[in-house]
Structures are given as C-alpha cells and as structure tokens.
C-alpha positions as CSV (number, residue, x, y, z in Angstrom):
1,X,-5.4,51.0,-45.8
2,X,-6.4,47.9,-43.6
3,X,-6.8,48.4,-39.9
4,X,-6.7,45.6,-36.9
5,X,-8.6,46.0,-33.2
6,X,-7.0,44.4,-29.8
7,X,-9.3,44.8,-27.3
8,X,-8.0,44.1,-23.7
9,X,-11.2,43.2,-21.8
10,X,-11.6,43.3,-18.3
11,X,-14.5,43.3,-15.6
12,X,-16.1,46.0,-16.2
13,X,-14.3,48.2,-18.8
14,X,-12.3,47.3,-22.1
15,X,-8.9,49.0,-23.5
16,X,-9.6,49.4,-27.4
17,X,-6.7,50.1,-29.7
18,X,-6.5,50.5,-33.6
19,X,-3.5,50.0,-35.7
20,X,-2.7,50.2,-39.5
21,X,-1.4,47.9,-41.6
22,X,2.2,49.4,-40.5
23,X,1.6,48.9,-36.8
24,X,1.1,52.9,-36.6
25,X,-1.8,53.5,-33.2
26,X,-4.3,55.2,-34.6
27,X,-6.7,55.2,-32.3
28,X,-6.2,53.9,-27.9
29,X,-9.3,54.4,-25.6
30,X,-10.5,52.9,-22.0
31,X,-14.1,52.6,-22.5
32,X,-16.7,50.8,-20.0
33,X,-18.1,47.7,-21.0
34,X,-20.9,48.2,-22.9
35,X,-21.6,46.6,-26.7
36,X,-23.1,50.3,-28.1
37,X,-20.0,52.3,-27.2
38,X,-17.6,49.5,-28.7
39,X,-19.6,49.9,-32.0
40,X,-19.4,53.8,-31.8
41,X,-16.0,53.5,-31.2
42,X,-14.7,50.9,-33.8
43,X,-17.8,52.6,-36.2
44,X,-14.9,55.3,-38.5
45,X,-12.7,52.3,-39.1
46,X,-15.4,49.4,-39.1
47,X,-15.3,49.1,-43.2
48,X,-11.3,48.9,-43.3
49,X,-10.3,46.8,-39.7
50,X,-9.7,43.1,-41.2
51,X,-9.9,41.3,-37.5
52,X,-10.3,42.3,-33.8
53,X,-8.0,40.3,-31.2
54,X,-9.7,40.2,-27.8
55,X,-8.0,39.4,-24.7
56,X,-10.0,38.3,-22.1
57,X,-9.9,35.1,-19.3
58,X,-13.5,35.3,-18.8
59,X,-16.7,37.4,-19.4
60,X,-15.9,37.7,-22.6
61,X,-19.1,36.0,-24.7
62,X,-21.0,39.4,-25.1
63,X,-18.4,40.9,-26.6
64,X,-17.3,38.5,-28.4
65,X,-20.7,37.5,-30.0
66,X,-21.7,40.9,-30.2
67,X,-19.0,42.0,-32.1
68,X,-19.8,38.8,-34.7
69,X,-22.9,40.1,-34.9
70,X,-22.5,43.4,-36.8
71,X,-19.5,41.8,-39.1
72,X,-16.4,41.9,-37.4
73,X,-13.9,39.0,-37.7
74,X,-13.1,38.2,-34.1
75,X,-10.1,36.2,-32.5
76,X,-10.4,35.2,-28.9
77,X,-6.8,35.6,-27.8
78,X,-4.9,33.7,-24.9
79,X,-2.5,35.8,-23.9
80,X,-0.7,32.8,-22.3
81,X,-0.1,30.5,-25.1
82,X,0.5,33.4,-27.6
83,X,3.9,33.2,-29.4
84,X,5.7,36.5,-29.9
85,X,8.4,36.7,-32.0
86,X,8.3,40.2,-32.7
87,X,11.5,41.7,-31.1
C-alpha cells in the first residue's frame, strides 16, 4: 500500500500526517521542529510514502532539504495557489 506525508510547518513545531492510498489517516502528530524526530516519525512508513507535501511560508529549507536528503520526494506546497476540487 502507498502512503503520502503533509507536513504543516510552522515556527517552531510541524503537524505531520500520514494517509494511504484511500485517504484513510494513519498516522497525525504535532512534533517540534527538529530533522531527527521527523525521520523517527516518518521512519515505519518511509519505504511505502510516495511524496511529502510541506506547507510552509517561510523557514522551511531545513526541512525541506533535509527530508531530500534521506530519499523522500518532497513538494513545497502554497497553500494559496493550491486548486481544490475535492468536494
């Protein structure tokens, strides 16, 4: 089963959600912003989670590039320009 990340960034703590493939949460934490507990965190689902969506208007390069770092397909999301058509 795939899996896909949105991380909701802010100052100085991040809101990480997993979902499967059929938009099921499987996993919805507030951590504080730190690269090694974001790893630990996305670590059970790491081999199966085909992108992670980050929301963020700023501070978000460590994150971002850490993320790329150890393998995970990462889309820097504005919020503001995003298109939903899901109803």
């Amino acid at each position: 089963m795939s899996f896909y990340s949105g991380i909701d960034l802010h100052s100085n703590n991040h809101v990480v959600v997993v979902i499967d493939e059929e938009d099921n949460k499987v996993m919805d934490k507030r951590i504080d912003n730190n690269l090694n507990a974001t790893l630990a965190l996305l670590a059970p689902y790491k081999e199966q989670i085909k992108s992670v969506a980050i929301e963020s208007t700023f501070n978000w390069y460590w994150l971002v590039d850490g993320l790329i770092e150890h393998g995970y397909q990462v889309e820097l999301v504005n919020t503001a320009a995003v298109n939903n058509t899901m109803a």
